[in-house]
C-alpha positions in Angstrom: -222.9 59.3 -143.7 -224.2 62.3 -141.7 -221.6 65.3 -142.4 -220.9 66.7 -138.7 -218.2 69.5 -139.8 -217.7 71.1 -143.4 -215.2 73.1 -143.6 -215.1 74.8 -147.2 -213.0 77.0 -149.3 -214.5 80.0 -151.2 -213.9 78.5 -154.2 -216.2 75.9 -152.9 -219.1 78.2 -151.2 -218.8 79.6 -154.8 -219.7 76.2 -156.0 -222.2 75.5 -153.5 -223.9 78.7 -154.2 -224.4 77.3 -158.0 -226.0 73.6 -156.7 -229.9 73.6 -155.9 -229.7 71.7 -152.3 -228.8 68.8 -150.7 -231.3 66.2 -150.2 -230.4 63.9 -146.8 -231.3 60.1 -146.8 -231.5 58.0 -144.0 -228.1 56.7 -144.1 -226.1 59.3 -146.4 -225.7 62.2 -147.8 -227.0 62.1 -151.9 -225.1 65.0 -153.7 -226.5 66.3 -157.0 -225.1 65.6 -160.4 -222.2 68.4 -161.8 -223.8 71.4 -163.7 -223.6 72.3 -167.1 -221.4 75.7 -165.9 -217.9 75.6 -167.0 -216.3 75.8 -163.8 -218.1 72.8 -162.1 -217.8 70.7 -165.8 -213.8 70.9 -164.8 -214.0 70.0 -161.3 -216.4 66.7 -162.7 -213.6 65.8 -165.1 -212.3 62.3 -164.8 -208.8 64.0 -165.2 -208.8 64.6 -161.7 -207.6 60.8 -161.4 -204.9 59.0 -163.4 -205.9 58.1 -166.4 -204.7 54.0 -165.8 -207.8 54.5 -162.8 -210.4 56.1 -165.3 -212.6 53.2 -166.3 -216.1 51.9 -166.4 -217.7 51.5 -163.7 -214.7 52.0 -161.3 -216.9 52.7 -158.4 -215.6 56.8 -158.4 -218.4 58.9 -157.2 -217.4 61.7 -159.3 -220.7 64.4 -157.9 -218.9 64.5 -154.5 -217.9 67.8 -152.6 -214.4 69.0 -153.5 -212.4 70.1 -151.0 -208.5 71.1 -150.2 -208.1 69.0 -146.7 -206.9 66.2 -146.2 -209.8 64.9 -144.1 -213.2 65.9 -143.4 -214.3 65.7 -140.4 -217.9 63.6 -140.1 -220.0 61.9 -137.7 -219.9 58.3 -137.2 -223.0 56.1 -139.1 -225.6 55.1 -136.7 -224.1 51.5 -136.6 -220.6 50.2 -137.7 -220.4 46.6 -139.7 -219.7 44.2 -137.2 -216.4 42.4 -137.7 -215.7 38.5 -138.2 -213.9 36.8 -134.8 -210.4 37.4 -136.4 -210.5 40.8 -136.2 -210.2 40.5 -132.7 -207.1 38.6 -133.1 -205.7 41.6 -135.6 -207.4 44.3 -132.6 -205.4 42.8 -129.6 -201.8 42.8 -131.9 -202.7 46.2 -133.1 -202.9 47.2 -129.4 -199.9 45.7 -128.4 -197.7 47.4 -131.6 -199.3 50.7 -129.4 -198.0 49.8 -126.3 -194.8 49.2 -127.5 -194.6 52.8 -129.4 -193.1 55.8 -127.2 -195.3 59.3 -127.0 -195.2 60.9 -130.5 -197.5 62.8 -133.1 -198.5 62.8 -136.7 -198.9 65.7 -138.7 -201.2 65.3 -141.4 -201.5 68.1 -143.0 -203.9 70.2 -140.5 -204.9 67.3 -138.9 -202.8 66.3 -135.6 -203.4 63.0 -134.1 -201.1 61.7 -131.3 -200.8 58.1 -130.0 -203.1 58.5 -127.3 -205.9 59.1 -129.8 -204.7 56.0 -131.7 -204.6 53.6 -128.5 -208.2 55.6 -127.7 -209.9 54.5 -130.5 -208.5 51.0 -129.8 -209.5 50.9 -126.9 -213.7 52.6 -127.7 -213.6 49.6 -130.7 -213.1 46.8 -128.1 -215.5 47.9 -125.7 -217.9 47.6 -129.0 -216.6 44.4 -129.6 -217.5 43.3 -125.5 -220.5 44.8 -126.3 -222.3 45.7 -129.8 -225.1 47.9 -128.3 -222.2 50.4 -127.0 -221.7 53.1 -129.3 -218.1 54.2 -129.1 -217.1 58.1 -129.1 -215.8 58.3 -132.4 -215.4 61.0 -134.9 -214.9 59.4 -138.5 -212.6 61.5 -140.7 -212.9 61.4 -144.4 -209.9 61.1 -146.5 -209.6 63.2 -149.5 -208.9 60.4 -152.1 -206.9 60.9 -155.6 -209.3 63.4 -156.8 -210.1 65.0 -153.3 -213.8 64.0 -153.3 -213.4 61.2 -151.1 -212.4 58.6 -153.8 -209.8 56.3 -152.8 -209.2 53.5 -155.1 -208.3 50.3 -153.4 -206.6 47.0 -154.7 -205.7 43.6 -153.1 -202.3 41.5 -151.9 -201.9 38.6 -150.8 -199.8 36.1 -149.7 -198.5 33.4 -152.5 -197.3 29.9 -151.9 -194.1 29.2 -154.2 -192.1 25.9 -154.7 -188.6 26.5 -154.8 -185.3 25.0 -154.8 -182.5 25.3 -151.8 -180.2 25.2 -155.2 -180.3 26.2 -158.4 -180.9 24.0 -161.8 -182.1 24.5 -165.1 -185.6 25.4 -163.8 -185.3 26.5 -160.3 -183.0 29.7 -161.5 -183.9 32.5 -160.0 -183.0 34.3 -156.9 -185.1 35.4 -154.3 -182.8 37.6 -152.2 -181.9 38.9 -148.4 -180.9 42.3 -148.5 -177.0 43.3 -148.9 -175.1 44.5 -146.1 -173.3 47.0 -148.7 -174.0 49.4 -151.1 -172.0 51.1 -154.5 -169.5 53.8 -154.6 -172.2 56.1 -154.7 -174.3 54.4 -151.6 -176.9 52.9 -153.5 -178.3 49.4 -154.2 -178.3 48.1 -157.8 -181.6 48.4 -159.7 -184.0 45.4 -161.1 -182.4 45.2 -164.1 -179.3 45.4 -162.5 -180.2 42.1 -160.4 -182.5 40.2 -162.7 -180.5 40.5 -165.7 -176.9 41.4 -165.1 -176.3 39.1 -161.8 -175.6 42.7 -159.7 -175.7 40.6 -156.1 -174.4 36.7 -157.7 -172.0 35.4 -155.4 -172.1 37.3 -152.1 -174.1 34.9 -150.7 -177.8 36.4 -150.1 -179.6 34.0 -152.4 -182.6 32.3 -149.7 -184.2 30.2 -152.4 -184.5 29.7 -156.1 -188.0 29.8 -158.3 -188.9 29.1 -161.7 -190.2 32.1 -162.9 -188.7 35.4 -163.0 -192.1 36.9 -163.1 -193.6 35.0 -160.1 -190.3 36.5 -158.1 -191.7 40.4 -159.3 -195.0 39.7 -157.9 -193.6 38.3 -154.7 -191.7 41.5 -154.8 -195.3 43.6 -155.5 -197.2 41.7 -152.4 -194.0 41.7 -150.6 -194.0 38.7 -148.3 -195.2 35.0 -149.6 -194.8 31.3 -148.4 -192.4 29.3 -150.1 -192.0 25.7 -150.2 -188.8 23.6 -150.6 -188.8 20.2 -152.9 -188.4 18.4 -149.9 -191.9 19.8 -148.5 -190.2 22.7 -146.0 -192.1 25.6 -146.1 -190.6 28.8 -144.7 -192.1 32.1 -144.7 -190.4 35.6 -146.0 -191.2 38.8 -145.2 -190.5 42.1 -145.8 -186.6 42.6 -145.7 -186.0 46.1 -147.2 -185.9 47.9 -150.5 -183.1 48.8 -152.8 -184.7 52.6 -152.6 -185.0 52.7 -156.6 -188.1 54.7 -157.3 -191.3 52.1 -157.5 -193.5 52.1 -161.2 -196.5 50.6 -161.9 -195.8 47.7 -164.9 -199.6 48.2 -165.0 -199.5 51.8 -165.6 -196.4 51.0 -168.4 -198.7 48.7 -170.5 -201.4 50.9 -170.2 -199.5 53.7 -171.4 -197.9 51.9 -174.5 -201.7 50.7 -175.4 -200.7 46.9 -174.6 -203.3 46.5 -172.1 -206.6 48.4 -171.8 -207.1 50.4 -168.7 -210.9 48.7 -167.8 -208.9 45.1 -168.4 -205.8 45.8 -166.0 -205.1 43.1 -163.1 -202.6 41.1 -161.7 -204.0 38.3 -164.1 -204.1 40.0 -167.8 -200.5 41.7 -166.6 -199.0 37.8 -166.3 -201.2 36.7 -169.7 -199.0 39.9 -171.6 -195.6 38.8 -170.0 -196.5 35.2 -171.0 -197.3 36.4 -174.7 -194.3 38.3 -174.5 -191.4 37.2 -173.4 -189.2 38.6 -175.7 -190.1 41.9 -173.9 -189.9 40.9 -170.4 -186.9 42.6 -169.4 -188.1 45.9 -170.8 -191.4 45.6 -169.0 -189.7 44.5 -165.5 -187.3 46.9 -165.9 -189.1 49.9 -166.1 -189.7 49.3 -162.1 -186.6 49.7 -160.6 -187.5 49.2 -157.6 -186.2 46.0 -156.1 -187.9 43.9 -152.8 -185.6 41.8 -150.4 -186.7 39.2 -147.6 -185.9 38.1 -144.7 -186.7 34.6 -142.9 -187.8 32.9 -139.3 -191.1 34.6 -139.0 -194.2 32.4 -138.7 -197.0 34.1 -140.0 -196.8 36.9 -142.8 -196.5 40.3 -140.7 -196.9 44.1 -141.7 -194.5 47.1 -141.4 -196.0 47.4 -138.7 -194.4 43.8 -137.6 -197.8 42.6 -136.2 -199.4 39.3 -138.0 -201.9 40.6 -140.8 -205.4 39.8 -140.2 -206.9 38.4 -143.3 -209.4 40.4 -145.2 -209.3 43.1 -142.0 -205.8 44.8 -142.3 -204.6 47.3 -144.9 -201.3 48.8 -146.3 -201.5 52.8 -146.1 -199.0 55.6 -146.9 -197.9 56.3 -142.8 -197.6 60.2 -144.0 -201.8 60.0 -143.8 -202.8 57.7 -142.2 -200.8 56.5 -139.1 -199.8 52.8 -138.7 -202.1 51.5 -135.4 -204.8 53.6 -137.0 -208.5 51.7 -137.1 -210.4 52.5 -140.5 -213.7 52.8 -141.3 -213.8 51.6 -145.4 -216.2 51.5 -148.3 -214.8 48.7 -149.9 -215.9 47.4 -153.3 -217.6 44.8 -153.6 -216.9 42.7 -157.0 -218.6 39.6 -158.9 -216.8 36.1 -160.2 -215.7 38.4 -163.3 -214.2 41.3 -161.4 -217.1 43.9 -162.0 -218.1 46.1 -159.5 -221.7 45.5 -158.1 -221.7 47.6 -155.4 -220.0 48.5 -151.8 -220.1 47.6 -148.0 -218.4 49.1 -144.9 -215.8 47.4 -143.3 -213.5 48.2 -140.6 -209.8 47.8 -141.7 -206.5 47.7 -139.5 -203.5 50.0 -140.8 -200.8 47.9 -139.8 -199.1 48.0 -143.5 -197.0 49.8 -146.0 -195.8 49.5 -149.5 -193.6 51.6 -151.9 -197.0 51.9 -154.1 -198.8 53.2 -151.6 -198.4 57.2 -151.9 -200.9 59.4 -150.8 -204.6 60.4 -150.0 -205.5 58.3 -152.9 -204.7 54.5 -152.7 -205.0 51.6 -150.0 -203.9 47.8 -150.3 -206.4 45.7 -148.8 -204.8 42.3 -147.6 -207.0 39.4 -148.7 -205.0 36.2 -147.0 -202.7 33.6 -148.2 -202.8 31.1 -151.4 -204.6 30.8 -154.7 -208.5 32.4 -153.7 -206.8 35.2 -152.0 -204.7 35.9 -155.3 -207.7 35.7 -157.6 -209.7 38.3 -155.2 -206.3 40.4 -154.5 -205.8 40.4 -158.6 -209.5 41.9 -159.4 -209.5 44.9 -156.8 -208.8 47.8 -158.4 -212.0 50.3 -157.5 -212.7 52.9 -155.9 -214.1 53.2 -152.3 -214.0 55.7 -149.5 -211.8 55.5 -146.6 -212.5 57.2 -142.8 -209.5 57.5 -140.4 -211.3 57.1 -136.9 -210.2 59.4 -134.2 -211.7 60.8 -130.7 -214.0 63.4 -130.6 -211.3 65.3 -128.1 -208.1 64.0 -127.0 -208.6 61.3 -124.3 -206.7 61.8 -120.6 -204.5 58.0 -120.6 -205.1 54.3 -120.7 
């Protein structure tokens, strides 16, 4: 990537002052490796990222330019990675989740985008599309990542198929809920522990289905929409019906903390092998997420917060407060082998039309990687670092 605009602090022109040069490749920027001084050996420190994120080979480049925006402001590569035909599809109902927004703006930080820049940059990525020789008038705009050099680390959902039961027996026991219509005396929901284990919502009539595992319902919870399928071969889609508003925590980050699970081996995958090992302590690990996912029913395909169909492999859950829903990406995504190790990166442009209560910050996207058993697998692996660019126009456009 060839910086257009670096905007730096003094602390950083101190830095800078300290580094020999930069050397400029064809297609990016190489930075030098952190000096032996002690001020830049505490700016190289892994402790600038959570410690559950600080393994080998995590993809972090951890020589890149600190900085105290949000976003830097860059110019766009020479040529963007052309997508597959279904992110057309995922373009058009971006678009149309645009056109049904009223005028507003989004503050981020010192960055201010409006929805005309939004439907712009829409609008210069079809014309791309129509034709790939165009090159659309785009600025890209670095995000600051976790440890505000540009890394961001980005894991997988998906969507899960799960066979149910329209009533309960001795298997088929446990809820999958709507969403109440009332709250405590103090106007809150009850917590997971409250629900799973104390039967906090039994009898008011919300139950949709009923599953045979309490910890495939969490992980339904985590992805937060899924395909379930009735004994008599029904299958019905839930979304996204609201949150209890609990505080969300990481079981991963838990296990890491107690020392159950090493942080280089976390994944959806050895999280479910502990709980299996474990079920003694289920309800303690659960229950240290009090957050608590409802659904609701009737739609057809799974859909975003956003409430536009998710595009396989192209759209992404984002914290709204920096990156806007409707916004069109330009990623670094990893790129992992049959074992889950990280072999290297390719660009890829991803649709925002997502949100999650895990999803906080300059530092973390969720990358939606389909419906079923492959897309859990590649969902359960991604845990790496990339580098995320929030695509804007170079000045605000007039109307379209």
């Amino acid at each position: 990537m060839f910086l257009n605009d670096l905007h730096l602090t003094p602390k950083n022109k101190l830095n800078i002052m300290l580094l020999s040069r930069f050397i400029i490749g064809s297609r990016r920027l190489i930075r030098p490796i952190c000096l032996t001084s002690v001020t830049l050996i505490a700016a190289c420190s892994f402790n600038e990222i959570d410690h559950s994120n600080d393994f080998e080979n995590n993809g972090r480049d951890a020589t890149a330019l600190k900085r105290d925006q949000l976003y830097l402001k860059e110019s766009l590569p020479p040529g963007l990675p052309y997508p597959e035909d279904n992110f057309r599809d995922g373009l058009t109902q971006q678009q149309a989740y645009l056109n049904r927004l009223s005028d507003r703006q989004f503050q981020l930080e010192d960055t201010q985008v409006d929805l005309a820049d939004l439907k712009h940059v829409a609008y210069e990525i079809s014309l791309w599309l129509d034709n790939p020789k165009y090159t659309p008038h785009l600025v890209a705009h670095q995000l600051a990542g976790q440890d505000q050099r540009g890394n961001v680390q980005i894991t997988g959902y998906y969507v899960p198929v799960m066979p149910v039961r329209h009533l309960p027996d001795e298997e088929f026991r446990y809820p999958l809920y709507r969403k109440p219509t009332q709250t405590n005396a103090e106007g809150r929901y009850p917590s997971r522990e409250e629900i799973d284990f104390e039967s906090a919502l039994a009898g008011q009539d919300l139950e949709i289905a009923y599953t045979a595992d309490l910890v495939d319902n969490f992980f339904l919870h985590v992805q937060g929409s899924g395909v379930i399928e009735y004994e008599d071969g029904e299958q019905k889609l839930l979304s996204w019906g609201g949150v209890n508003g609990h505080p969300y925590r990481s079981i991963g980050k838990e296990l890491i903390e107690r020392g159950e699970i090493d942080r280089a081996d976390i994944s959806a995958q050895s999280i479910r092998q502990w709980l299996d090992e474990h079920p003694h302590r289920m309800r303690e690990i659960l229950s240290t997420n009090p957050s608590y996912l409802f659904f609701s029913e009737g739609l057809e395909k799974p859909v975003g917060a956003a409430n536009v169909p998710l595009t396989p492999l192209y759209s992404a859950a984002v914290d709204p407060s920096v990156i806007p829903l409707g916004s069109i990406l330009l990623a670094q995504v990893p790129k992992l082998d049959a074992s889950g190790e990280l072999v290297g990166h390719e660009f890829r442009l991803l649709l925002a039309q997502d949100k999650g209560g895990a999803i906080k910050g300059p530092g973390h996207i969720d990358w939606y990687q389909g419906i079923g058993e492959e897309a859990h697998f590649h969902a359960g692996q991604l845990k790496h670092f990339g580098k995320v660019w929030l695509l804007l126009p170079p000045s605000k456009p007039s109307s379209y």
